[in-house]
C-alpha positions as CSV (number, residue, x, y, z in Angstrom):
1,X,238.7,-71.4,55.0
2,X,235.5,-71.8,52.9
3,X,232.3,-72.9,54.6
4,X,229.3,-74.3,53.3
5,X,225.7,-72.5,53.7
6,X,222.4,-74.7,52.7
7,X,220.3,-71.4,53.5
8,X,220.4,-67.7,54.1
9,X,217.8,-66.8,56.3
10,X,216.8,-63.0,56.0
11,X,215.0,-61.5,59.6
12,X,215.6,-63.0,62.7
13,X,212.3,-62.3,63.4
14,X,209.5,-65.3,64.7
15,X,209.1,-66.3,60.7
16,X,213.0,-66.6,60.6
17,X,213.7,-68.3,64.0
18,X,210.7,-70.4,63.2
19,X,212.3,-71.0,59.5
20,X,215.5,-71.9,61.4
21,X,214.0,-74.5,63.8
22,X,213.2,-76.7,61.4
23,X,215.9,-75.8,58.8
24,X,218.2,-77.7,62.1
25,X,215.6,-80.4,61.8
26,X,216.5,-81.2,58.4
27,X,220.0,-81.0,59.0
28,X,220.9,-78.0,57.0
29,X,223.4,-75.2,57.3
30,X,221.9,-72.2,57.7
31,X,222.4,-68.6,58.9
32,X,220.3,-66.7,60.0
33,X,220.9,-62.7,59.4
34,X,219.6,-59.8,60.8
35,X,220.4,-56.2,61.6
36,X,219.7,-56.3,65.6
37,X,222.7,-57.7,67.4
38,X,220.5,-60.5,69.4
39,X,217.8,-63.1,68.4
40,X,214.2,-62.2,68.3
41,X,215.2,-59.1,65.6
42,X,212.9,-55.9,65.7
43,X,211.1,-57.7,68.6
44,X,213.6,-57.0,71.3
45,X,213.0,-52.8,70.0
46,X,209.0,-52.9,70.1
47,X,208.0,-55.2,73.2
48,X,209.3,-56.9,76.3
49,X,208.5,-60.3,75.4
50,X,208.3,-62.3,72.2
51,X,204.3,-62.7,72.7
52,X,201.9,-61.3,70.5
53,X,198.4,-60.0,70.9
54,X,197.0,-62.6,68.7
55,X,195.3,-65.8,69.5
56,X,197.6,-67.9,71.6
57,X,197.0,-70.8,68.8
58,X,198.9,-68.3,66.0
59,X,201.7,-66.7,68.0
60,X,204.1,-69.8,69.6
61,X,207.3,-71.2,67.7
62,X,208.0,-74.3,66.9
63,X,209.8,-76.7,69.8
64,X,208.3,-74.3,72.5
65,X,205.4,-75.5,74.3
66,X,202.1,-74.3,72.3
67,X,200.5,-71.8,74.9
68,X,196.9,-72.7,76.0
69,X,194.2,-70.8,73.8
């Protein structure tokens, strides 16, 4: 069986989940690949939450609810 892939997505890191949000949007298949076994890539290896230590207005993804800044 053959599949069809619009996109290959490299990092499921925020850029790549954020990359796949709106790849869905646009009705595309896509994968996304990484080398971690679970969404969020290195993330899940460096901090306990998917948050970052940058303004609140730079570090949401999309279709989440922006944080208040």
């Amino acid at each position: 069986m053959t599949h069809k892939t619009d996109v290959v997505v490299t990092g499921g890191g925020q850029a790549g989940l954020a990359a796949g949000y709106h790849l869905r949007r646009r009705r595309l298949v896509f994968v996304i690949l990484d080398a971690q076994a679970a969404p969020g890539g290195s993330w899940r290896h460096r901090w306990h939450s998917p948050h970052l230590l940058s303004p609140a207005e730079h570090s949401w993804l999309p279709g989440r609810s922006r944080p208040a800044g």
